[in-house]
C-alpha positions as CSV (number, residue, x, y, z in Angstrom):
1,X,-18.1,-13.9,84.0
2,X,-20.4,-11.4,82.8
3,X,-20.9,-7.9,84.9
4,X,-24.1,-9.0,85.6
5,X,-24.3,-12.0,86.9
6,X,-21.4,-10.6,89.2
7,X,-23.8,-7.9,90.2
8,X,-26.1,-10.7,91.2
9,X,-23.9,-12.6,93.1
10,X,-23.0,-9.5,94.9
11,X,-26.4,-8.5,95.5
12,X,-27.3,-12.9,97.2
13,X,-24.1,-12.1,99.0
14,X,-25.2,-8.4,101.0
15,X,-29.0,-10.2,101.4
16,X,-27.6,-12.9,103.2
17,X,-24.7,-10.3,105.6
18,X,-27.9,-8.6,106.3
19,X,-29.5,-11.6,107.9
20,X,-26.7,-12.5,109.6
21,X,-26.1,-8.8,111.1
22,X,-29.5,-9.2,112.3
23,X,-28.3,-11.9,114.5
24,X,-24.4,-10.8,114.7
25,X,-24.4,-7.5,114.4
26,X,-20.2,-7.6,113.8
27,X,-20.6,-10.2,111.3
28,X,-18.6,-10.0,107.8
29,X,-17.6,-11.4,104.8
30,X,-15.2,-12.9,107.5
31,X,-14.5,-15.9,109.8
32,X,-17.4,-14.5,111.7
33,X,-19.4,-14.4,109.0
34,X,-18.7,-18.2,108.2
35,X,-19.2,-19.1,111.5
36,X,-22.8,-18.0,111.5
37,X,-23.0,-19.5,107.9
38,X,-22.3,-22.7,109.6
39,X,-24.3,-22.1,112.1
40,X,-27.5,-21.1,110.0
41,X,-27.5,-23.8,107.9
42,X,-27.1,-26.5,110.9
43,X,-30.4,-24.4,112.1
44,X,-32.3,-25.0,108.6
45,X,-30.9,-28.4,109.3
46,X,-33.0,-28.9,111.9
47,X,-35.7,-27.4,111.0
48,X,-36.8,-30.6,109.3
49,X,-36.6,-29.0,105.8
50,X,-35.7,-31.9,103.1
51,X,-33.3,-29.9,101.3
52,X,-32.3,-26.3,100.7
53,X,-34.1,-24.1,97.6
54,X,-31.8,-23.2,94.6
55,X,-32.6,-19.4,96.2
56,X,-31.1,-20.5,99.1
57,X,-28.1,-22.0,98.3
58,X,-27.3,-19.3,95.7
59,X,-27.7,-16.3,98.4
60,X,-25.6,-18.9,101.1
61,X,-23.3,-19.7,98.7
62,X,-22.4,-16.2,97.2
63,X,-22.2,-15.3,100.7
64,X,-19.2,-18.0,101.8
65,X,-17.9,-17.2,98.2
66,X,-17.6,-13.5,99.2
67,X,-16.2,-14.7,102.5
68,X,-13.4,-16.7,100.6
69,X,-12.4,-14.4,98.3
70,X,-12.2,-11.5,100.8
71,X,-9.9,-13.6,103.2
72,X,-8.2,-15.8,100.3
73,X,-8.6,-13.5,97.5
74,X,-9.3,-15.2,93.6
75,X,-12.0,-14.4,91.2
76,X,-15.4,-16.3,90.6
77,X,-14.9,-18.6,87.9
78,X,-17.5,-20.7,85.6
79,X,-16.6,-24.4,85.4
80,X,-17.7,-27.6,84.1
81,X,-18.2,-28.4,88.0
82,X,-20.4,-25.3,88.2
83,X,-19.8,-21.5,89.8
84,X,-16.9,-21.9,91.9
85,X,-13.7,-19.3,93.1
86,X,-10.2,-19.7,91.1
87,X,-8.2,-18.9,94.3
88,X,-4.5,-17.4,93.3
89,X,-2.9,-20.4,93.3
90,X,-5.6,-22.2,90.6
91,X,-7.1,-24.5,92.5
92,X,-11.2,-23.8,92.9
93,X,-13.8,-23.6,95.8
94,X,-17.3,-24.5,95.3
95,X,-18.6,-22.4,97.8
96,X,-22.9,-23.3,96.6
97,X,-21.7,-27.0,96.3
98,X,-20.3,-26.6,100.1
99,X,-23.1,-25.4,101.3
100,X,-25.1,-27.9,99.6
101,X,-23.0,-30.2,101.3
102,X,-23.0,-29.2,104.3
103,X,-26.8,-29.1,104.7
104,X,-26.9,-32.8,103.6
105,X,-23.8,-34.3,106.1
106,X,-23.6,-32.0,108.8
107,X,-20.6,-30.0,110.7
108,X,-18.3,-32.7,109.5
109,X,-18.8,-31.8,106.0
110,X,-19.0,-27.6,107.1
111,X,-18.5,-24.6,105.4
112,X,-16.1,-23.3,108.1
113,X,-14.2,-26.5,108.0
114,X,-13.5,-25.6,104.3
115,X,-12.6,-22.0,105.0
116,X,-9.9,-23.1,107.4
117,X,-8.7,-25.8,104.8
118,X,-8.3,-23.4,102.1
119,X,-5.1,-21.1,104.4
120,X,-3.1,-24.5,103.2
121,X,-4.2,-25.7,100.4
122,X,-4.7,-21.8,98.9
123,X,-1.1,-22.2,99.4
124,X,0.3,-25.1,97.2
């Protein structure tokens, strides 16, 4: 990945932490910080919108990204199934395509339940 498009996803990443420090003032690029992920986008959720903007899911999405690969560590990675984070062990999060999810199935389908999924299957 070029040095640019990292910048970018760096810069979607610190524009969504600054919302959610505006409602968490501790939150990270941590399990705090994916708890109000989840929690923000089961708000849009009910907001009634149909589905999220591309904008959207690339600032929420570089944001879990950033929250995975601070707690998991890995690299962002271009695939054929789109952006996604090589964790160390090779296997790959699609952190956009989670949040994506999410928005369309609920908690049951939630960013955080990924996050907490990844501490085993980073592992194998």
């Amino acid at each position: 990945m070029d040095a640019e498009y990292a910048q970018l996803i760096d810069e979607l990443a610190a524009s969504a932490l600054r919302k959610a420090r505006q409602e968490v003032e501790e939150s990270g690029y941590d399990a705090g910080g994916v708890d109000w992920l989840e929690s923000h986008i089961e708000v849009l959720r009910a907001s009634g919108a149909r589905e999220l903007t591309e904008e959207q899911v690339a600032e929420l999405g570089s944001f879990f990204g950033k929250c995975i690969l601070e707690r998991y560590g890995g690299e962002w990675t271009m695939t054929e199934g789109g952006l996604g984070v090589r964790l160390p062990n090779g296997s790959t999060a699609f952190p956009m395509g989670r949040v994506r999810k999410q928005f369309a199935e609920g908690e049951f389908s939630s960013v955080g339940s990924l996050y907490r999924a990844l501490e085993f299957i980073g592992k194998t």
